[in-house]
One Martini backbone bead per residue (centre of mass of N, CA, C, O) as a GRO file, in nm:
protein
  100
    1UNK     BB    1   0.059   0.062  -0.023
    2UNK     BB    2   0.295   0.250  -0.012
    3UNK     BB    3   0.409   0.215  -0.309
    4UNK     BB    4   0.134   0.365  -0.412
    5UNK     BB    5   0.142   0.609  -0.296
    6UNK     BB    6   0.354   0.655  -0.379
    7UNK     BB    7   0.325   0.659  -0.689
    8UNK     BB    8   0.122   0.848  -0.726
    9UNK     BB    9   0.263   1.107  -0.635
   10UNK     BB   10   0.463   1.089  -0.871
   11UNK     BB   11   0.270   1.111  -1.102
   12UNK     BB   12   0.168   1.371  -1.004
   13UNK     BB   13   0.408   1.537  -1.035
   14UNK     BB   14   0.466   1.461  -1.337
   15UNK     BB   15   0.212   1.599  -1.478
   16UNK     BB   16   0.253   1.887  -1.323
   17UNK     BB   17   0.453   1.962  -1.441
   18UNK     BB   18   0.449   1.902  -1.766
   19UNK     BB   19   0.229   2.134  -1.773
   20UNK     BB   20   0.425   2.367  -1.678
   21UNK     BB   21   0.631   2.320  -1.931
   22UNK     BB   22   0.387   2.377  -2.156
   23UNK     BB   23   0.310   2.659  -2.071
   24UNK     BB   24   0.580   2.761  -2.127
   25UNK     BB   25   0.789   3.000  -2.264
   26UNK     BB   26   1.040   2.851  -2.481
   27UNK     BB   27   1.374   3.034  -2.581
   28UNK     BB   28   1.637   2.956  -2.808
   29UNK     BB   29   1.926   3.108  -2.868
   30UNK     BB   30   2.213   3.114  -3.073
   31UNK     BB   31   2.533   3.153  -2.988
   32UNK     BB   32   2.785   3.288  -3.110
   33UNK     BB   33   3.163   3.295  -3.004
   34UNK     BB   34   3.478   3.440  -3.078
   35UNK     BB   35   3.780   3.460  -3.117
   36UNK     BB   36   4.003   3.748  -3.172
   37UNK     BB   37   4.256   3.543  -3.292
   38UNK     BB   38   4.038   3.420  -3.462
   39UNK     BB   39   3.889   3.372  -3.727
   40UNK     BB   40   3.613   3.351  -3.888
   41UNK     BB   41   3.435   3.103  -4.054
   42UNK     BB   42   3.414   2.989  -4.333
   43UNK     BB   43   3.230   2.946  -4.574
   44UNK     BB   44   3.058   2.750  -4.773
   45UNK     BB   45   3.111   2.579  -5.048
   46UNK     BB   46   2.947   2.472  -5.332
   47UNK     BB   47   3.073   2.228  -5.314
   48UNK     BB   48   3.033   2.111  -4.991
   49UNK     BB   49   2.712   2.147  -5.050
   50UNK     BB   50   2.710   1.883  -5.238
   51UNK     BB   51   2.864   1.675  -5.079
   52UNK     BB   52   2.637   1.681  -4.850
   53UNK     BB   53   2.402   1.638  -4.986
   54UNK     BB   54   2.477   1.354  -5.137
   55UNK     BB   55   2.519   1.202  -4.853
   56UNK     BB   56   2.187   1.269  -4.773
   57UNK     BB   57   2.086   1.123  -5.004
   58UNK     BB   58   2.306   0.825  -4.995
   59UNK     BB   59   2.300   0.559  -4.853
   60UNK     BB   60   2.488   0.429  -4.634
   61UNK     BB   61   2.655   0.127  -4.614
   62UNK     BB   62   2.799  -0.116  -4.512
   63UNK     BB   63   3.142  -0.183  -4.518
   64UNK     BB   64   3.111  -0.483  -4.645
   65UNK     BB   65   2.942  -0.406  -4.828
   66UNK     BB   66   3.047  -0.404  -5.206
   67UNK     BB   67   2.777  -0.322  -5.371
   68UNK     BB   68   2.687  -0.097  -5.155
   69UNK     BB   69   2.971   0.072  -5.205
   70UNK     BB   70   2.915   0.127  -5.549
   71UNK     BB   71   2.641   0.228  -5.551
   72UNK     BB   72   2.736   0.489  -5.363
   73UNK     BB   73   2.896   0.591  -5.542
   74UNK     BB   74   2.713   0.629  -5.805
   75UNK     BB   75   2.503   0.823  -5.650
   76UNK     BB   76   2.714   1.049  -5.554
   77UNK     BB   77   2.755   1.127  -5.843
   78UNK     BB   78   2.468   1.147  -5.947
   79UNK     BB   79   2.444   1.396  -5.743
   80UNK     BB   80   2.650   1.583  -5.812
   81UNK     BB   81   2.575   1.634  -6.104
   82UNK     BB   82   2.286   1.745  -6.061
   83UNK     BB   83   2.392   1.988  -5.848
   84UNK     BB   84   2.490   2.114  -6.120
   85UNK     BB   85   2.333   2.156  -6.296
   86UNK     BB   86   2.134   2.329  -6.132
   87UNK     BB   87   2.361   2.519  -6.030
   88UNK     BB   88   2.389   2.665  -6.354
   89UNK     BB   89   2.089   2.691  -6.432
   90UNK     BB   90   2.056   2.914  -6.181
   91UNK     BB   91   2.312   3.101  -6.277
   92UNK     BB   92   2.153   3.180  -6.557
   93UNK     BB   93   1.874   3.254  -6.446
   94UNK     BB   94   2.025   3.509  -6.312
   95UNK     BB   95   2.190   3.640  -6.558
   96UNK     BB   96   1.885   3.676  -6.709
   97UNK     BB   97   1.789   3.902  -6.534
   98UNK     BB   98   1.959   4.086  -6.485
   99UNK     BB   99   1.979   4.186  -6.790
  100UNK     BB  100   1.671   4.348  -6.790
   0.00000   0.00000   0.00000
């Protein structure tokens, strides 16, 4: 019966703060600070944004499957490609906009 007791307190005690949780209005902003030491750091270059993309793009398989590690070399290659395609595409449709 003790132990139904404090069972019952924990779980309405775990409720109510839960409750005063949702109620609460919390927003948390990043700050970043850099040492004046250091440079701060440089912006991501078009390739390595194109590169991570790829990596998101296509599934890592098992260091040992060594046809999933071919199809993914394969994935890599074509989604690079794509996203070169895309973003010259797209900084041509940039430079026909400017002239206008």
């Amino acid at each position: 019966m003790k132990k139904l007791t404090t069972l019952a307190l924990l779980s309405t005690l775990a409720f109510s703060s839960a409750a005063q949780a949702q109620s609460a209005f919390v927003m948390v902003i990043g700050k970043r600070t850099y040492e004046q030491s250091r440079p701060a750091p440089a912006p991501l270059t078009d390739e390595r944004r194109i590169e991570i993309a790829a990596e998101r793009a296509c599934e890592k398989p098992f260091i040992r499957d060594l046809k999933g590690q071919q199809l993914y070399g394969e994935c890599l290659t074509e989604a690079r490609a794509q996203a070169v395609a895309q973003l010259a595409a797209h900084q041509s449709r940039l430079a026909q906009l400017s002239l206008r």
